[in-house]
N, C-alpha and C positions, 0 to 999 in steps of 0.2 A: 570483486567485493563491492557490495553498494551498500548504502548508508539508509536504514527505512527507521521512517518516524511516522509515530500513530498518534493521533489528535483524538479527543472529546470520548465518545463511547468505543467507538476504535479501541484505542489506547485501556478503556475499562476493561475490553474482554479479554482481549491478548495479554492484558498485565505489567505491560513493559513502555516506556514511551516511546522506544530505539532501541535499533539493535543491529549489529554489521549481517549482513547476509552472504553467503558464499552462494553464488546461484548461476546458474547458466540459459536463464531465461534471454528469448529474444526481448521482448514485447511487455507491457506492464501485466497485459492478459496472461503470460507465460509467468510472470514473477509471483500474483495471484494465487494461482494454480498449484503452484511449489509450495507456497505460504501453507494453503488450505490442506495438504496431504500432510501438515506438520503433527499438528496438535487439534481437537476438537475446538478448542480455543480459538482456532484462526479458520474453521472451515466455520464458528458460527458466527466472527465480526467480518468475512466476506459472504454470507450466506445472500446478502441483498446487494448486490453491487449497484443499485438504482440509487442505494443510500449513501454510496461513498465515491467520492471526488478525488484524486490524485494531482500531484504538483511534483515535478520532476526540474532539481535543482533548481525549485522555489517560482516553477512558471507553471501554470496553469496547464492541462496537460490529457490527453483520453489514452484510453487503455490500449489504445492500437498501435501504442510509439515504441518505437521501438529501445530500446535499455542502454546501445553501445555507447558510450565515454562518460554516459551518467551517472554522478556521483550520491545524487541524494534522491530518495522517494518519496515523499509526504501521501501519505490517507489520514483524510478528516472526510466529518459529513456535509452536506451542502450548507454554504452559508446560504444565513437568513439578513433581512436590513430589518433595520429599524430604526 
């Protein structure tokens, strides 16, 4: 069970800010994947993955990591400065 939280328009399309996921993804790429075959909802706030950044228990983080003892997910889209 891991812990995923959706930030900004993320968070707009799926509906939800969190939510526990039961999954048995290796990789954030696999967790994704799961996400997307859920709901139309989640296949169209990953439809652009260029758009969205993850953080896995709150560190910065690419899609190629792998899942195991991770407790929390974050997607949000790229910060901007200013």
């Amino acid at each position: 069970m891991v812990e995923v939280l959706y930030f900004a328009w993320l968070r707009e399309r799926i509906g939800v800010p969190r939510e526990q996921v039961e999954t048995t993804a290796a990789t954030v790429s696999d967790l994704i994947a799961e996400l997307k075959t859920r709901e139309p909802r989640y296949e169209a706030a990953f439809a652009d993955l260029s758009a969205v950044r993850v953080a896995l228990d709150q560190e910065l983080s690419d899609f190629s990591v792998p899942l195991a003892g991770v407790r929390e997910v974050a997607f949000f889209p790229p910060m901007t400065g200013g």
